[in-house]
C-alpha positions in Angstrom: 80.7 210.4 151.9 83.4 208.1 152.5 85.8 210.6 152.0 84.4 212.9 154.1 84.0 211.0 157.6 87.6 209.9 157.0 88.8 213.4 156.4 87.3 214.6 159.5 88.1 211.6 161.3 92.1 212.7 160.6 91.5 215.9 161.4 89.9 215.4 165.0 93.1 212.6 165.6 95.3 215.5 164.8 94.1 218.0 166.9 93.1 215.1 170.0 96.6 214.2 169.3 98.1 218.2 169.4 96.3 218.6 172.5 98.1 215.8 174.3 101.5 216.8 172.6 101.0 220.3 174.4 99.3 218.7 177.4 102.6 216.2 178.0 105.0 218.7 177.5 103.3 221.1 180.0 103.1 218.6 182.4 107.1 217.2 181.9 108.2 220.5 182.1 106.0 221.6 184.9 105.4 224.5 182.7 102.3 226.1 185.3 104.3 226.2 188.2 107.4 228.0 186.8 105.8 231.5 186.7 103.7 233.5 189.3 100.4 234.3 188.5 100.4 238.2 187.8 103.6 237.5 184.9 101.4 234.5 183.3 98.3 236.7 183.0 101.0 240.1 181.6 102.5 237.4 179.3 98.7 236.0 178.3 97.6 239.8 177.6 100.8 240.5 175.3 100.2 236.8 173.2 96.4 237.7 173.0 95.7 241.1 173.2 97.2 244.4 172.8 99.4 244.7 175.9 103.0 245.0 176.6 105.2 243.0 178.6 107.6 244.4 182.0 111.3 243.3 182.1 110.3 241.5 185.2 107.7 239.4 183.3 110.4 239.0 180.2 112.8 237.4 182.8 109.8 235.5 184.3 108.9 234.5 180.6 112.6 233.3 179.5 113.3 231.4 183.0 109.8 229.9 181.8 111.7 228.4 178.7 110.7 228.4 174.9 109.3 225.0 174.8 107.0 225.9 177.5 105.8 229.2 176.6 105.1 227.8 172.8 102.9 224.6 174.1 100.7 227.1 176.9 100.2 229.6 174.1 98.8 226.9 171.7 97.1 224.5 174.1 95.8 228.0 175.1 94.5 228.4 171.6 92.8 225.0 171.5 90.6 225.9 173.7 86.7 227.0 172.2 86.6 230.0 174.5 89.5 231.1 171.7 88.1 229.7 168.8 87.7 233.3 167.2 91.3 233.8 167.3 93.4 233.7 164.5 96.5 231.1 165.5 98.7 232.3 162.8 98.3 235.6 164.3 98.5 234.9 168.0 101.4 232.1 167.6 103.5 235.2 165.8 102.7 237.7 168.8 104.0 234.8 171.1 107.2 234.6 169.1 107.9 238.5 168.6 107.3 238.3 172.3 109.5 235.6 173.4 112.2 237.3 171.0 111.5 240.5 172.4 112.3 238.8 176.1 115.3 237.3 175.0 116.8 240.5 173.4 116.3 242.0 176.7 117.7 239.8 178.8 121.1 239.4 176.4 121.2 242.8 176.9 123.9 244.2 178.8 122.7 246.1 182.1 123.6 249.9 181.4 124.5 249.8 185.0 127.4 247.0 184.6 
C-alpha cells in the first residue's frame, strides 16, 4: 500500500510539475498574444480534430515558434475537458502540422 501512495504521489508531481513547465514557457514566451484569435482556433481544429490549416494560419503558426506551439498543444491536453484524447495521437497531429507549416513557408513563392 506503500507502494502505491508513493507511485501515485510521483505521478501527480510529474504532471503538477509538466503543467508549470508548459505554463512558464507560455508565459516567457508570451505564447497567447503572438497569434490572433481566428488562426489559434484553425490551428486548435487541425491539432484536435479533423481540419486543415490556411497558409495564412501556417505563417501565423511558424511566427508563433515551435516551442510555443508544442507547450499550448500539451498544456492544452492537460486539461480534463481533453482527457478522452489520445496525446500520442494529438502531439503527432501537432507535429505533422507544424512540419507541414514550415515546408510551406521554405517554399519558394511561384510568383518570385
Amino acid at each position: 500500500n506503500v507502494y502505491s501512495v508513493l507511485v501515485v504521489l510521483f505521478l501527480t508531481c510529474g504532471a503538477v510539475m509538466a503543467t508549470k513547465k508548459n505554463d512558464q514557457i507560455i508565459k516567457e514566451y508570451n505564447c497567447e498574444t503572438k497569434m490572433g484569435f481566428p488562426y489559434v482556433l484553425e490551428a486548435f481544429t487541425s491539432n484536435f480534430n479533423t481540419g486543415s490549416i490556411s497558409n495564412k494560419c501556417c505563417g501565423e503558426l511558424v511566427v508563433l515558434g515551435k516551442v510555443c506551439h508544442s507547450a499550448l498543444v500539451k498544456r492544452t491536453l492537460e486539461n480534463p475537458l481533453f482527457k478522452d484524447l489520445n496525446p500520442a495521437t494529438i502531439i503527432a497531429k501537432s507535429i505533422q502540422t507544424w512540419n507541414n507549416c514550415l515546408a510551406f513557408i521554405d517554399s519558394p513563392s511561384p510568383y518570385a
